[in-house]
C-alpha positions as CSV (number, residue, x, y, z in Angstrom):
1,X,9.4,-9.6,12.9
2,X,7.7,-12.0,10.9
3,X,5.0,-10.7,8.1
4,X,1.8,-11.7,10.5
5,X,3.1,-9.8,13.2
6,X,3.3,-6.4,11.2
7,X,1.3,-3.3,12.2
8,X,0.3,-2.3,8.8
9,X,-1.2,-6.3,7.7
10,X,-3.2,-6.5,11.2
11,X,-5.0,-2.9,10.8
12,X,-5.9,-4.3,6.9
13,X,-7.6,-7.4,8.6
14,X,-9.5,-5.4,11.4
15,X,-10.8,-2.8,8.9
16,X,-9.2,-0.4,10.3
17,X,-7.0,1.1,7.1
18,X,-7.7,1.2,3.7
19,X,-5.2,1.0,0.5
20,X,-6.2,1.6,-2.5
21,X,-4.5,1.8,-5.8
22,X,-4.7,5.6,-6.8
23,X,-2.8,5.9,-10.1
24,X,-0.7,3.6,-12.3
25,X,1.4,3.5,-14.9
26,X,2.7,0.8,-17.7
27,X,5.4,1.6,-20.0
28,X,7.7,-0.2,-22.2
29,X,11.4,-1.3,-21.9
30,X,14.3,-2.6,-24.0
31,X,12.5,-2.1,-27.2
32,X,9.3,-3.2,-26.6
33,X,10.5,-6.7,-24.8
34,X,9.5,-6.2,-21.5
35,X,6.5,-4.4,-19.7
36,X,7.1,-1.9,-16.6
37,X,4.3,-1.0,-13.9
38,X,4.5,1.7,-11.5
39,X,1.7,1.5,-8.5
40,X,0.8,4.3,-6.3
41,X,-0.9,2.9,-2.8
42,X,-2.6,5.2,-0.5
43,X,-2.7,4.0,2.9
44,X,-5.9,5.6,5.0
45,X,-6.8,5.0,8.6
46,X,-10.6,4.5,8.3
47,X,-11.7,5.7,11.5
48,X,-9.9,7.6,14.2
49,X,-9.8,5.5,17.3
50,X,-8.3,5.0,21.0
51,X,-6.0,2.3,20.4
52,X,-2.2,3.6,20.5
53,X,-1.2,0.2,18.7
54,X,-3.1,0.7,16.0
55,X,-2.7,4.2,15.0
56,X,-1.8,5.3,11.4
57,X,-1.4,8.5,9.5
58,X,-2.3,8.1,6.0
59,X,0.8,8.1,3.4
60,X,1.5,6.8,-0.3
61,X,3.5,4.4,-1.6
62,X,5.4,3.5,-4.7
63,X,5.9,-0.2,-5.9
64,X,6.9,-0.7,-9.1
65,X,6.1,-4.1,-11.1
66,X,9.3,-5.3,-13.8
């Protein structure tokens, strides 16, 4: 499945989730040489509709910038 095809990207583009960045977190590595960023993403339906393909219970994610 290619990247435009996912479920998650065309419920962002019809407004029909949210994400939102709810807490971060920057710390350093190695001695101070490098930088580490941990994201926290909350995925949200906005509204509660019909449409089977475009349901979505809201969950968190984790991504971490090095």
């Amino acid at each position: 499945m290619a990247a435009s095809d996912s479920p998650l990207l065309k419920a962002l583009a019809a407004h029909k989730v949210s994400a939102s960045v709810v807490d971060l977190d920057h710390y350093r590595i190695h001695g101070g040489m490098a930088i580490e960023t941990d994201y926290i993403i909350v995925v949200e339906p906005n509204e509660i509709g019909d449409d089977e393909t475009m349901s979505f219970e809201s969950f968190r994610y984790a991504f971490g910038y090095h």
